[in-house]
C-alpha positions as CSV (number, residue, x, y, z in Angstrom):
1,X,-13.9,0.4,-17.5
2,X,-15.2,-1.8,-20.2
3,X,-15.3,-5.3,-20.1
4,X,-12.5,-7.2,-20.5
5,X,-12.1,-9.3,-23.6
6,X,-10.4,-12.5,-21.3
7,X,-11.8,-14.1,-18.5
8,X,-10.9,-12.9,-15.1
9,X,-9.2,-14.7,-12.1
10,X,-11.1,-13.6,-9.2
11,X,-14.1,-11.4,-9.1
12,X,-15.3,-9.7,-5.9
13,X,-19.1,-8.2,-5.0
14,X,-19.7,-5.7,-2.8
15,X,-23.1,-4.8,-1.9
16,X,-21.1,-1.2,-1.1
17,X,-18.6,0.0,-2.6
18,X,-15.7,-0.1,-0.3
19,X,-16.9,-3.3,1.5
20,X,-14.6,-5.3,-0.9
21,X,-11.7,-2.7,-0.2
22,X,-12.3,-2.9,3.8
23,X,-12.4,-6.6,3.8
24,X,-10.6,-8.5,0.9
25,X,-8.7,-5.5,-0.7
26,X,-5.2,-6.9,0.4
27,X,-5.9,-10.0,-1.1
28,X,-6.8,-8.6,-4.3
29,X,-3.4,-6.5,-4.5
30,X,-1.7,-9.3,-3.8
31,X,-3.2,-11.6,-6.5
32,X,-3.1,-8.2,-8.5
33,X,0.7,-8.2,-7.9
34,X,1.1,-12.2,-9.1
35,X,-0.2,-10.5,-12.4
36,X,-3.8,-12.5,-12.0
37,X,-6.9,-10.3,-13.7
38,X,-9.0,-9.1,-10.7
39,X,-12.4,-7.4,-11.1
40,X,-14.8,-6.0,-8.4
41,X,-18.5,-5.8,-9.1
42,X,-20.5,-3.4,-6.7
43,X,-24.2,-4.2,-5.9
44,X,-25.0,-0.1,-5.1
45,X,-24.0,3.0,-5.3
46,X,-23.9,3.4,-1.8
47,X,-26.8,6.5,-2.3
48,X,-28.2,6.2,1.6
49,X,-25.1,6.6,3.2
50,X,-24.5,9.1,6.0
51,X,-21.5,11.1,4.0
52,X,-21.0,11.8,0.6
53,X,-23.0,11.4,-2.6
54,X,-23.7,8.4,-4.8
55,X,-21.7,10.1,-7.6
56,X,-18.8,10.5,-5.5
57,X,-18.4,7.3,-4.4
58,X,-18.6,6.1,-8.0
59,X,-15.5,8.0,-8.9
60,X,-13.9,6.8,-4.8
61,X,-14.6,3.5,-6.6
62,X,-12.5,4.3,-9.5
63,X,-9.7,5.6,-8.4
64,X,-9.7,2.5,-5.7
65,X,-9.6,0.6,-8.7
66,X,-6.7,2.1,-10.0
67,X,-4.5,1.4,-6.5
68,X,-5.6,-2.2,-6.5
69,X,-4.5,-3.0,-10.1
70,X,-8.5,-3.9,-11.1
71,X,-8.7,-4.9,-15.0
72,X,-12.4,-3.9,-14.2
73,X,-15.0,-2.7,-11.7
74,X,-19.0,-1.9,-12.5
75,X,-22.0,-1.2,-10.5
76,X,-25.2,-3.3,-10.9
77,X,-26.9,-0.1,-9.6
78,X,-29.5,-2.3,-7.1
79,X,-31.2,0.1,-4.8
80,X,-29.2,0.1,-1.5
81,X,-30.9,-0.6,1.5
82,X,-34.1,-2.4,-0.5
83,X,-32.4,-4.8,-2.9
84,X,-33.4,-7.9,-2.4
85,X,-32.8,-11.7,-3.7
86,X,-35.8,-11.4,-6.1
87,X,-35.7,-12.6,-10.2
88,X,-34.3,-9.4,-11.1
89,X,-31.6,-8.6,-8.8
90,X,-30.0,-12.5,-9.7
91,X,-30.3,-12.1,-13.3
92,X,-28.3,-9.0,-13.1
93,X,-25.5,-11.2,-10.9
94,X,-25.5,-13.7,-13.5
95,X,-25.1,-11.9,-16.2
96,X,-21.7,-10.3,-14.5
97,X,-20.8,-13.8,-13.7
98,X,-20.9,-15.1,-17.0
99,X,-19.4,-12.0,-18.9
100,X,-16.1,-12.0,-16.4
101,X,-15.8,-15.9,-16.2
102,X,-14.3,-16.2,-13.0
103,X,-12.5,-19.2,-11.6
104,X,-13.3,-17.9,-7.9
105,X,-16.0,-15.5,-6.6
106,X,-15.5,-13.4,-3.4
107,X,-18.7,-12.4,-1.8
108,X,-20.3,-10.4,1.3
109,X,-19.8,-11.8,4.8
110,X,-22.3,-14.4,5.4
111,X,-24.2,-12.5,8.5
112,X,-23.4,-8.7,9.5
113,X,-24.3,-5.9,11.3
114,X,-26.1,-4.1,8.1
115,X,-28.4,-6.2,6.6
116,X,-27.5,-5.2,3.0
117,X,-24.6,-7.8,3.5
118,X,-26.0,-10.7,4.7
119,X,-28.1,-10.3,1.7
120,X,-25.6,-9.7,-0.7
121,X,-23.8,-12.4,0.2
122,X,-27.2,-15.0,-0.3
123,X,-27.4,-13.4,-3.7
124,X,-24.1,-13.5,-4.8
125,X,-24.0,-17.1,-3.6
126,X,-27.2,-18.3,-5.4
127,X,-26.5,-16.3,-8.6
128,X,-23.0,-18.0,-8.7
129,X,-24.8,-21.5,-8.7
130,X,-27.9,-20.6,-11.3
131,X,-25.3,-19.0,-13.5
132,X,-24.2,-22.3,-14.7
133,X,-27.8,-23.8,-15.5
134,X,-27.5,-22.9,-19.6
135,X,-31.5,-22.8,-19.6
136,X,-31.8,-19.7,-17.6
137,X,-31.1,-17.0,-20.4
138,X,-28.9,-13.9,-19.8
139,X,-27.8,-11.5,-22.8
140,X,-29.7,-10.6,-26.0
141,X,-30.5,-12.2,-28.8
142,X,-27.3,-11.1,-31.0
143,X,-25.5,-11.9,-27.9
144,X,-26.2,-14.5,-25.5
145,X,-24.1,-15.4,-22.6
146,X,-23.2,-18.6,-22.1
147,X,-23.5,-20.5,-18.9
148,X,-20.6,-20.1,-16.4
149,X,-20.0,-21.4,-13.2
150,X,-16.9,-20.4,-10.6
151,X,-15.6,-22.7,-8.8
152,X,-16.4,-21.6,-5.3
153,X,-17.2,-18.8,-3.6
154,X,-15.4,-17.3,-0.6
155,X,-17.1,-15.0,2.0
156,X,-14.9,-12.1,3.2
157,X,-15.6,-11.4,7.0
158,X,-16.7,-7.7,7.9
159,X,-17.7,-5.5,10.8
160,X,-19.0,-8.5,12.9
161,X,-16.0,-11.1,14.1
162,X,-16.5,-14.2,12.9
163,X,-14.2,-17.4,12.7
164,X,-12.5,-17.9,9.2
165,X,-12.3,-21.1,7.1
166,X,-9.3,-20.0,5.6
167,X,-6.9,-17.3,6.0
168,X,-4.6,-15.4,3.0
169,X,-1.4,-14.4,4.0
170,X,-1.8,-10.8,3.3
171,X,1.6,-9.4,4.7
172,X,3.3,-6.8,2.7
173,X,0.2,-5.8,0.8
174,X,-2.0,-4.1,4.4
175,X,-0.3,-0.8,2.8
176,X,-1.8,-0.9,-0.3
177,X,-5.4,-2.3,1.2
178,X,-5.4,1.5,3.2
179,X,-4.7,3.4,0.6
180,X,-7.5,2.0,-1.0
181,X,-9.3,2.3,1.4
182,X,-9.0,6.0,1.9
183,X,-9.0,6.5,-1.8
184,X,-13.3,7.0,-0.3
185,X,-12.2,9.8,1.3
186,X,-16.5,10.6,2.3
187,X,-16.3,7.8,4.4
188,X,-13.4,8.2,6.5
189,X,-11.7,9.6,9.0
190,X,-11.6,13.7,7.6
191,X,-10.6,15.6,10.6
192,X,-11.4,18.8,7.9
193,X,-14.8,17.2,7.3
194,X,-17.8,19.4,8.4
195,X,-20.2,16.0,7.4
196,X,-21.7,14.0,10.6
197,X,-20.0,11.2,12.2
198,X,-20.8,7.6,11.3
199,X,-19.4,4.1,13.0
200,X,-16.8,4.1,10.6
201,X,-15.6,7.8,10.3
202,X,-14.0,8.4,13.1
203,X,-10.0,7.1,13.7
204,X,-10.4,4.3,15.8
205,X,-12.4,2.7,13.1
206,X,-9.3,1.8,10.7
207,X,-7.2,1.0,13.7
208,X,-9.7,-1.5,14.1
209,X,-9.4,-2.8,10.9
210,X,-5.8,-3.0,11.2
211,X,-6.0,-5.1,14.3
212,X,-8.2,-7.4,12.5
213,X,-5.7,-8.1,9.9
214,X,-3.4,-9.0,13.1
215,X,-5.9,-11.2,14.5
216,X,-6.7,-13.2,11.2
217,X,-2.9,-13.3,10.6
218,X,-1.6,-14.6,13.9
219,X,-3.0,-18.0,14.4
220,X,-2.5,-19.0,10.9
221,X,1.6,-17.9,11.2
222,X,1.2,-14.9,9.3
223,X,1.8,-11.3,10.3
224,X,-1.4,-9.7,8.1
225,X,-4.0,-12.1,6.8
226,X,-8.0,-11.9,5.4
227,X,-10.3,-13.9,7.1
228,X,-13.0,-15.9,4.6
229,X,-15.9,-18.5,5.1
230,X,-16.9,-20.8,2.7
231,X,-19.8,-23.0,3.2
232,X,-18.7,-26.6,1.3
233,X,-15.3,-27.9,2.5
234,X,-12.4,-26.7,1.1
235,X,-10.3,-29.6,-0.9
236,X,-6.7,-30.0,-1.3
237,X,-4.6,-33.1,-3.0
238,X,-2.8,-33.6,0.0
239,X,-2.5,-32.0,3.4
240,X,1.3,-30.9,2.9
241,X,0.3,-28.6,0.7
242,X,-1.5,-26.5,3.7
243,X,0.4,-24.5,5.8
């Protein structure tokens, strides 16, 4: 996808693709559905994972794209497993900052069982803030980008339970979130698949998502939600405008 010529609404890193599918992808299809521009930008390729190949996933992550109504999805193309949050790993994150324009940001969960998303999330989180500082220079010459700052960033929870901030009401859309899910057929459950078994192949591992959309839903009055952290408080003009 090229770049799209407006600015977007929200704009989702993965340090995987998929992550953003697993974790935030009903949310996305539901904003998708309210005809807000959604983009997802993934930090890898995904190249050291158990199943599959790196160029496989790249077209998993296009045809997810497709069943979540994207306007656009990229890869940065940081080496998975040994990226880190290092000068030339931010400036990549800045630059797809400031060419989307997002008003929100949606980033990694803030600790995790695989390190790459811990990570991610610090340098999605840091790149968000340095991408409004104007002298830090991203672009060419012939085409600078100008300074662009979201205004927050969210933190979609992952394989490790951990207590939300805030909750979107996802009901209706948990269909949509699985078919995009399984639209990386290398990951997930295959009962044809000759490929070995990972955590998150076999069939009780989407169950387990499931339930999580349960659990995030029910305390907040909702029968399907998406659990995020944020790490400044959340502000509202009034409190009856909170469910």
């Amino acid at each position: 996808m090229a770049t799209p010529q407006h600015p977007v609404d929200v704009l989702a890193f993965g340090a995987h693709p998929d992550d953003v599918e697993l974790s935030a992808g009903a949310t996305l299809a539901k904003l998708a559905s309210e005809g807000k521009r959604c983009a997802v930008v993934d930090l890898t390729r995904g190249e050291l994972g158990t199943r599959g190949s790196s160029e496989l996933r790249d077209l998993e992550a296009a045809k997810s794209a497709e069943i979540l109504g994207l306007v656009h999805r990229e890869n940065l193309g940081l080496a998975d497993g040994f990226f880190e949050v290092n000068d030339a790993s931010l400036r990549l994150v800045i630059s797809a900052i400031r060419r989307l324009r997002p008003a929100v940001v949606l980033a990694n969960a803030l600790d995790d069982r695989h390190p790459d998303h811990g990570r991610g999330a610090e340098l999605v989180a840091r790149a968000a803030f340095l991408s409004g500082l104007p002298k830090i220079v991203t672009g060419t010459d012939d085409a600078p980008e100008e300074a662009w700052r979201p205004k927050a960033v969210y933190h979609y929870i992952q394989d490790v339970h951990r207590t939300p901030d805030v909750v979107v009401d996802v009901t209706g859309f948990l269909d949509t979130k699985f078919e995009a899910i399984l639209a990386f057929s290398s990951q997930f459950h295959d009962p044809t698949s000759e490929e070995p078994e990972t955590p998150i192949s076999g069939p009780g591992f989407l169950e387990h998502v499931r339930g999580k959309a349960t659990s995030f839903g029910r305390p907040a009055g909702f029968t399907h939600g998406e659990g995020y952290e944020v790490r400044r408080p959340v502000g509202v003009s009034s409190l009856l405008g909170l469910d």
